[in-house]
C-alpha positions, -999 to +999 in steps of 0.1 A: -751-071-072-739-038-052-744-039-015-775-014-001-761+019+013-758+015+051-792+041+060-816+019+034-803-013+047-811+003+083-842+016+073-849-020+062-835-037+094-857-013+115-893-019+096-883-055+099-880-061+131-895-032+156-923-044+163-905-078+174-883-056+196-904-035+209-928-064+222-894-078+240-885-053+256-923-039+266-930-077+285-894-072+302-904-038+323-921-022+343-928+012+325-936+012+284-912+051+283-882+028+293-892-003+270-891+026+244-855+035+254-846+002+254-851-001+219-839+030+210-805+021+224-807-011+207-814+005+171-786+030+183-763-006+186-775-021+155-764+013+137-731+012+152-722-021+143-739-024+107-719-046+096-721-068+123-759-075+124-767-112+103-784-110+069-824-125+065-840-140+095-813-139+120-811-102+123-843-106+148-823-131+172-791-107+170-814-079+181-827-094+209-793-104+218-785-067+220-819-060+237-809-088+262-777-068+275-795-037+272-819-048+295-790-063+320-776-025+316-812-007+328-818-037+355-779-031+373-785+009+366-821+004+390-803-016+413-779+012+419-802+041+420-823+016+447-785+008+468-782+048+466-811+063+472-815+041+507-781+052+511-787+086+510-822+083+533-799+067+559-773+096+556-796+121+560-817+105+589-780+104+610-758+128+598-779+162+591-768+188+610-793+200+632-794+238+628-792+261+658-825+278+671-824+315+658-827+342+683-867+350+688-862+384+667-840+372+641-864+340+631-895+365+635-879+392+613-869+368+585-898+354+584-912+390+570-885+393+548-895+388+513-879+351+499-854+364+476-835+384+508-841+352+526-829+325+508-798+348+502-792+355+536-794+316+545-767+314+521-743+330+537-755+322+575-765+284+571-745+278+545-718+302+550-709+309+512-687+335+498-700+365+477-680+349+449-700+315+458-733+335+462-731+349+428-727+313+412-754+301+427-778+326+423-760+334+391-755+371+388-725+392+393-706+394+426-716+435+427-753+425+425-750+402+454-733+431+474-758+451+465-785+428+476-773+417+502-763+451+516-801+457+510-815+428+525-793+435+557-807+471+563-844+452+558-834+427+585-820+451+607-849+472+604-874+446+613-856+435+640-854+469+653-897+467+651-899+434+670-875+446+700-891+479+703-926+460+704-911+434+726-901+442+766-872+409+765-862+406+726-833+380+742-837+361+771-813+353+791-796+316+775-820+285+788-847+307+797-879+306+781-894+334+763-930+350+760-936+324+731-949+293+750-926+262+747-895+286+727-863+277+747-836+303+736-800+287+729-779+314+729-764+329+695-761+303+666-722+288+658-728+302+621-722+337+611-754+359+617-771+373+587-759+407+592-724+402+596-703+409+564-686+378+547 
């Protein structure tokens, strides 16, 4: 008697027992989605090693098996996304730079600017990237983020230009409060202003 191709013998292994496995894995979790994938990367086992998996009844035991050190997989893969993502709260409550307080105009005049000529001039004063770096991030050319940011310089400049003429002391003095209530100007940030050239 010839031996059953290896997809209809899969087919068969599969009609056989899913339900069984699926019931398994859906009392073992939390979230049905990642029962689903449990099985799924069961089946994906059971296809891998064919000729591995028991004839008759005991194919259902050799699943679960499987299943079993599937599941010890997903559990020690939560446990690690849990260790991390406490890791990374802590990192970020102590070790985020604080970033310097903007002169009055600069803050006011980017906060006019439209978002695309502010997020790209952040990138090169907060996070002082490259042109070459600028373009993979926002991915265009390096010319186009000349261009832009050529543009989005003049714009700044421009507005700044508004706010000091519409504003009798545009920079206090360092430590001295301006016309805002409660604004305590700290001088001229560590990082490279927006409208110097990088």
């Amino acid at each position: 008697m010839s031996q059953p191709v290896p997809e209809a013998r899969f087919t068969a292994l599969f009609d056989a027992t899913y339900q069984a496995l699926l019931g398994y894995a859906v009392r073992r979790v939390a979230d049905p989605e990642d029962a689903a994938d449990v099985v799924a990367e069961t089946y994906l086992v059971a296809w891998r090693r064919l000729d591995d998996v028991p004839e008759g009844a005991d194919a259902r035991p050799w699943l679960f098996g499987v299943a079993r050190n599937v599941l010890a997989n997903y559990y020690r893969a939560g446990r690690r996304r849990t260790v991390l993502a406490h890791r990374l709260r802590e990192t970020l409550r102590t070790d985020l730079p604080q970033l310097p307080a903007a002169p009055t105009a600069v803050g006011l005049a980017m906060a006019r600017l439209g978002e695309d000529d502010r997020e790209l001039l952040r990138l090169v004063a907060w996070e002082g990237l490259a042109r070459e770096e600028i373009a993979m991030v926002l991915r265009v050319p390096r010319a186009t983020v000349r261009v832009r940011l050529h543009r989005a310089r003049r714009r700044l400049l421009a507005l700044m230009a508004e706010i000091d003429a519409a504003d009798d002391e545009p920079y206090a003095p360092v430590g001295t409060r301006s016309a805002v209530a409660g604004h305590v100007h700290s001088g001229r940030a560590t990082y490279p202003s927006p409208t110097e050239e990088v």
